[in-house]
Z-matrix of the N, CA and C atoms (Angstrom, degrees):
N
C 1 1.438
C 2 1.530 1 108.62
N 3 1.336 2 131.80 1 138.80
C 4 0.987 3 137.59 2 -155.86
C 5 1.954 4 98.63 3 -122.55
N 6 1.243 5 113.33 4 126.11
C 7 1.556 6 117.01 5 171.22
C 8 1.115 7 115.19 6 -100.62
N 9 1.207 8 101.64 7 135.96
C 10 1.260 9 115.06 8 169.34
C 11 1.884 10 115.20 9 -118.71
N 12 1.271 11 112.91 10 158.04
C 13 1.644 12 124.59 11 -173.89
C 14 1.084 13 115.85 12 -86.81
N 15 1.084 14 153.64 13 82.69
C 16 1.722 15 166.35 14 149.87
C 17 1.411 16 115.30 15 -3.74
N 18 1.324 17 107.05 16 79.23
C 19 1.599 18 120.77 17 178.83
C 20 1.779 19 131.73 18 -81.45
N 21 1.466 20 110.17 19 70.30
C 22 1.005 21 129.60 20 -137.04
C 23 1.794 22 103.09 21 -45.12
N 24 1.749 23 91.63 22 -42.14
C 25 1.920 24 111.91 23 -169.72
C 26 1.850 25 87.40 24 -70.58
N 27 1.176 26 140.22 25 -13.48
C 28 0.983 27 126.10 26 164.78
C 29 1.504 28 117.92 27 -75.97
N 30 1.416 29 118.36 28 -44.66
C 31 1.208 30 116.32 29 177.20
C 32 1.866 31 125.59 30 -56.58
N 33 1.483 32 92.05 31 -22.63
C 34 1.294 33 99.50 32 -159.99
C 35 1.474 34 97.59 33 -81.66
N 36 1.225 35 116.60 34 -55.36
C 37 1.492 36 111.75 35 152.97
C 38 1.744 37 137.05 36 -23.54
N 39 1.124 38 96.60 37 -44.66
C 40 1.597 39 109.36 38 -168.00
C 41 1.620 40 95.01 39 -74.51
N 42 1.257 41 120.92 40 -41.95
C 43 1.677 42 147.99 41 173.32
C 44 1.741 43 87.27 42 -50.58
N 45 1.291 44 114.09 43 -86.21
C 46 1.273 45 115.63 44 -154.57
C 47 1.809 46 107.78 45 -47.36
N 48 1.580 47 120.07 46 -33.92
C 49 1.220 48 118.88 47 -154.17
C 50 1.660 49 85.43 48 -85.47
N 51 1.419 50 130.28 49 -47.31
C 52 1.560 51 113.46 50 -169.99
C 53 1.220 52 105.16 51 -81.23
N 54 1.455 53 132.60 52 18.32
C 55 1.648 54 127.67 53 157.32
C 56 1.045 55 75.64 54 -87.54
N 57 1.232 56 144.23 55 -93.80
C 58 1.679 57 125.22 56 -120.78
C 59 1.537 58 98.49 57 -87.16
N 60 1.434 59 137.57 58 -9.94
C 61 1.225 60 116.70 59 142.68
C 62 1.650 61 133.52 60 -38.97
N 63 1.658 62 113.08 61 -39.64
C 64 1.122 63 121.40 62 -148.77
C 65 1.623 64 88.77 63 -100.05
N 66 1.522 65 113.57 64 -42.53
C 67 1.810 66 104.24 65 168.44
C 68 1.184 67 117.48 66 -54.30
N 69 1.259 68 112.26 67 -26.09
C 70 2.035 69 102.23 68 -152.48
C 71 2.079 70 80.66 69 -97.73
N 72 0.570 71 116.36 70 11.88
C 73 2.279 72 113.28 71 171.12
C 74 1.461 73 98.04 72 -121.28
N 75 1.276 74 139.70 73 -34.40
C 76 1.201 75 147.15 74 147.63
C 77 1.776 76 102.75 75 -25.29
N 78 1.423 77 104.45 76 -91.96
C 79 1.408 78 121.01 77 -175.27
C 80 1.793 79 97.19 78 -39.00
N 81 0.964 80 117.84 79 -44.78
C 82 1.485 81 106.54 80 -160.06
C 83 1.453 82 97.14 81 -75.92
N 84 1.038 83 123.43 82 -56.65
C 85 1.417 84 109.50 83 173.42
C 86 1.314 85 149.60 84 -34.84
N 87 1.642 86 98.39 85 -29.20
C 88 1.928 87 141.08 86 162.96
C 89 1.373 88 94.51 87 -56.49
N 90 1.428 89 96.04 88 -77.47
C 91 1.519 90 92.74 89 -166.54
C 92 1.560 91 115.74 90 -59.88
N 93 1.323 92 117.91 91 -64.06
C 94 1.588 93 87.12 92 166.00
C 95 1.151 94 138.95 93 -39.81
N 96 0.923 95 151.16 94 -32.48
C 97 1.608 96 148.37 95 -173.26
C 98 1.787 97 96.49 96 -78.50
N 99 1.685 98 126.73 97 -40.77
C 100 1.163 99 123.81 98 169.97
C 101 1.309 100 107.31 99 -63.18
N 102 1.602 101 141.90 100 -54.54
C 103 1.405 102 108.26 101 167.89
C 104 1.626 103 145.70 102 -75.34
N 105 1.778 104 111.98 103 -2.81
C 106 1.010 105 125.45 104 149.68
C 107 1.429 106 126.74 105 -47.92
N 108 1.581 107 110.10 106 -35.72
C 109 1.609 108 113.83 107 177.40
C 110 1.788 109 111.75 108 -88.36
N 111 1.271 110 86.93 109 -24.78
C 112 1.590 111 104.22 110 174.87
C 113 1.882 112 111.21 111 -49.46
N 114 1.547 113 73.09 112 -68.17
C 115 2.011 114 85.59 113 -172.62
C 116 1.691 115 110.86 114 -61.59
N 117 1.718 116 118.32 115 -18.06
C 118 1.325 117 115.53 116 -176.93
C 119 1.669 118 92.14 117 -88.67
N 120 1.009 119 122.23 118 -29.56
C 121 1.320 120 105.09 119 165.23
C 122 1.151 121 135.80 120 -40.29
N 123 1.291 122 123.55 121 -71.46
C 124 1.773 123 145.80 122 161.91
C 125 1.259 124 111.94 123 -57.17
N 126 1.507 125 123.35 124 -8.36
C 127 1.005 126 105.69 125 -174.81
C 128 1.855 127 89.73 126 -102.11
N 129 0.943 128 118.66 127 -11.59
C 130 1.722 129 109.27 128 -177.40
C 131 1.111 130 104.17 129 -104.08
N 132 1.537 131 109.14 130 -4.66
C 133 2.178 132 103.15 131 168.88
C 134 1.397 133 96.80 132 -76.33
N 135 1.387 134 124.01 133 -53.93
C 136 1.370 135 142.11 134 -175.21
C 137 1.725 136 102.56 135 -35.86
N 138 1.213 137 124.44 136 -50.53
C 139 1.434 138 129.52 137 -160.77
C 140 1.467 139 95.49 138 -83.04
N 141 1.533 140 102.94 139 -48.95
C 142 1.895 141 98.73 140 -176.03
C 143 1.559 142 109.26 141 -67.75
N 144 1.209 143 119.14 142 -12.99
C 145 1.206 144 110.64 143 179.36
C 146 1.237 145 113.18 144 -93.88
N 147 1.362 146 139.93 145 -6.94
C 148 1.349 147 163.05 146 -148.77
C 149 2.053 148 97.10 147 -103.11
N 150 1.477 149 91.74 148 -61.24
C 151 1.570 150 108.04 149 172.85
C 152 1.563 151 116.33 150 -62.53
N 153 1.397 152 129.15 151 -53.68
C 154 1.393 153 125.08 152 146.13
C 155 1.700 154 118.04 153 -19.24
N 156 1.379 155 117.94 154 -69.30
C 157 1.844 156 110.38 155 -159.85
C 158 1.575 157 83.44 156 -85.20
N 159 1.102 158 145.26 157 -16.16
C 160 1.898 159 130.38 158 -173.39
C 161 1.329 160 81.57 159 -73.70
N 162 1.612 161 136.93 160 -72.66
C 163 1.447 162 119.78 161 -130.67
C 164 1.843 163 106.57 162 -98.40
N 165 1.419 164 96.17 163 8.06
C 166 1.736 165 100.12 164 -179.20
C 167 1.727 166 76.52 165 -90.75
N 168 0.852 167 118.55 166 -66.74
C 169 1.890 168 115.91 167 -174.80
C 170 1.269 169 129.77 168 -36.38
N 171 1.658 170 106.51 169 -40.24
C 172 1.362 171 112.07 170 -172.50
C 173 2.159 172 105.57 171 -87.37
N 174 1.548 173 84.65 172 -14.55
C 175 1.863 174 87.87 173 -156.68
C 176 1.651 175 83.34 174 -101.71
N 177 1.455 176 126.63 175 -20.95
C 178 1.369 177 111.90 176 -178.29
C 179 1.243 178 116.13 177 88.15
N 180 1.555 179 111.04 178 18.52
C 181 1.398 180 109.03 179 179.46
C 182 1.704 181 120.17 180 -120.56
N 183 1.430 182 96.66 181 177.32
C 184 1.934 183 82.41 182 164.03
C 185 1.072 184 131.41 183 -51.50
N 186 1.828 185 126.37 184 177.95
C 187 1.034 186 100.85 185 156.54
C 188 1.096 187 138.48 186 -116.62
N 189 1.345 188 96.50 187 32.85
C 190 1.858 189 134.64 188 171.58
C 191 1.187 190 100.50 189 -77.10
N 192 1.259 191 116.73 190 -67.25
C 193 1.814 192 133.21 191 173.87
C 194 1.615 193 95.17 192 -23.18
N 195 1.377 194 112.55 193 -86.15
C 196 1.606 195 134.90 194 -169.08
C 197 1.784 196 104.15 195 -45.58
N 198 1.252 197 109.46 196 -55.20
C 199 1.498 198 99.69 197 158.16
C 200 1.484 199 118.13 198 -47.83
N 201 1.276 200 154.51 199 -45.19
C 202 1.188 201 137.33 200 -150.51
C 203 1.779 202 95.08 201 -100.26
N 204 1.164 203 107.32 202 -29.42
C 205 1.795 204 107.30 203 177.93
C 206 1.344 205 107.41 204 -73.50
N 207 1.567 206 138.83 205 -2.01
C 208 0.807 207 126.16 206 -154.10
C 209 2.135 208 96.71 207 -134.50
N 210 1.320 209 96.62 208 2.70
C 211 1.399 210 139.06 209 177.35
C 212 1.784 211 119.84 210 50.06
N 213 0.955 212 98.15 211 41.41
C 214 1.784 213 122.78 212 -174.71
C 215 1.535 214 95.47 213 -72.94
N 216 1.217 215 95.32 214 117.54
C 217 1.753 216 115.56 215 178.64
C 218 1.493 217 115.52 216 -55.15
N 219 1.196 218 118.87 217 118.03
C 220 1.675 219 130.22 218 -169.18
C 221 1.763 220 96.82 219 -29.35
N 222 0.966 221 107.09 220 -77.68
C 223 2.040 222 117.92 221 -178.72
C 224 1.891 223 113.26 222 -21.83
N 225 1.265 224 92.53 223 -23.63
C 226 1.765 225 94.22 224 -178.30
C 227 1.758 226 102.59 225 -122.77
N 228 1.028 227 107.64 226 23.45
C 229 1.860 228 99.12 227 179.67
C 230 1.746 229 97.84 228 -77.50
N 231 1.589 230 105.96 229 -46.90
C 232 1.929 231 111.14 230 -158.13
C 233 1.405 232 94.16 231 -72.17
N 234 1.178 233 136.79 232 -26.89
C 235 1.477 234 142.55 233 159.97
C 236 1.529 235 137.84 234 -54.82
N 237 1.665 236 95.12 235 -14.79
C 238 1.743 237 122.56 236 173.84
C 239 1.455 238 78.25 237 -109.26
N 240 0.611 239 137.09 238 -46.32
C 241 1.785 240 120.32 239 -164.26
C 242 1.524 241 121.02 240 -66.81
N 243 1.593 242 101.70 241 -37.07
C 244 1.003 243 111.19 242 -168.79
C 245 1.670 244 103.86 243 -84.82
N 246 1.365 245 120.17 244 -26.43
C 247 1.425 246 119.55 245 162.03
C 248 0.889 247 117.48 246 -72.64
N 249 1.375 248 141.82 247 -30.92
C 250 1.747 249 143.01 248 150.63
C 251 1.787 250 98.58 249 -39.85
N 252 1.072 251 124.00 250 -78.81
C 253 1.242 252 123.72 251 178.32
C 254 1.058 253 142.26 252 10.35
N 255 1.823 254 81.95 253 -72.24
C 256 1.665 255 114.58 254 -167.89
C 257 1.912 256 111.66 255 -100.96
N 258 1.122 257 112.48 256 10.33
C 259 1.209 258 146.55 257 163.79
C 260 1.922 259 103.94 258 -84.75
N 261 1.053 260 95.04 259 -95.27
C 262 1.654 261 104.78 260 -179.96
C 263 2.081 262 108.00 261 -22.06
N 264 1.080 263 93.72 262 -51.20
C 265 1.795 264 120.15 263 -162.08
C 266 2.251 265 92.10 264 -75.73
N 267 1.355 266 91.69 265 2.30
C 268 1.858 267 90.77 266 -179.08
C 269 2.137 268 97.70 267 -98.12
């Protein structure tokens, strides 16, 4: 059996580097899953907003009208609009 000397300021080190090893793969994992929910976000405003300007176009109506036929809760209409908007203005 071979001894070795118990280097405490070593340990504490070795400690400190696989914490912040183990936070900084931690964090990445956070953050991915936050922009995974991110991009499914925008990506289903993107589609509802897509369905808004087709059926105000095809039906000839607003796209207030097409919002309420399409039954989008008053609180998020100026929020489709305003992504219609800022779309148009590209």
């Amino acid at each position: 059996m071979i001894l070795t000397e118990y280097n405490e300021q070593k340990h504490i080190e070795n400690e400190k580097k696989w914490s912040y090893e183990e936070g900084l793969q931690l964090g990445e994992e956070i953050g991915e899953a936050r922009g995974r929910r991110l991009g499914e976000k925008i990506g289903k405003m993107q589609a509802v907003k897509d369905m808004i300007i087709r059926l105000s176009q095809k039906k000839e109506i607003s796209l207030k009208e097409a919002m309420e036929m399409l039954d989008i809760p008053e609180e998020y209409q100026n929020e489709y609009l305003d992504l219609i908007k800022s779309n148009d203005n590209k």
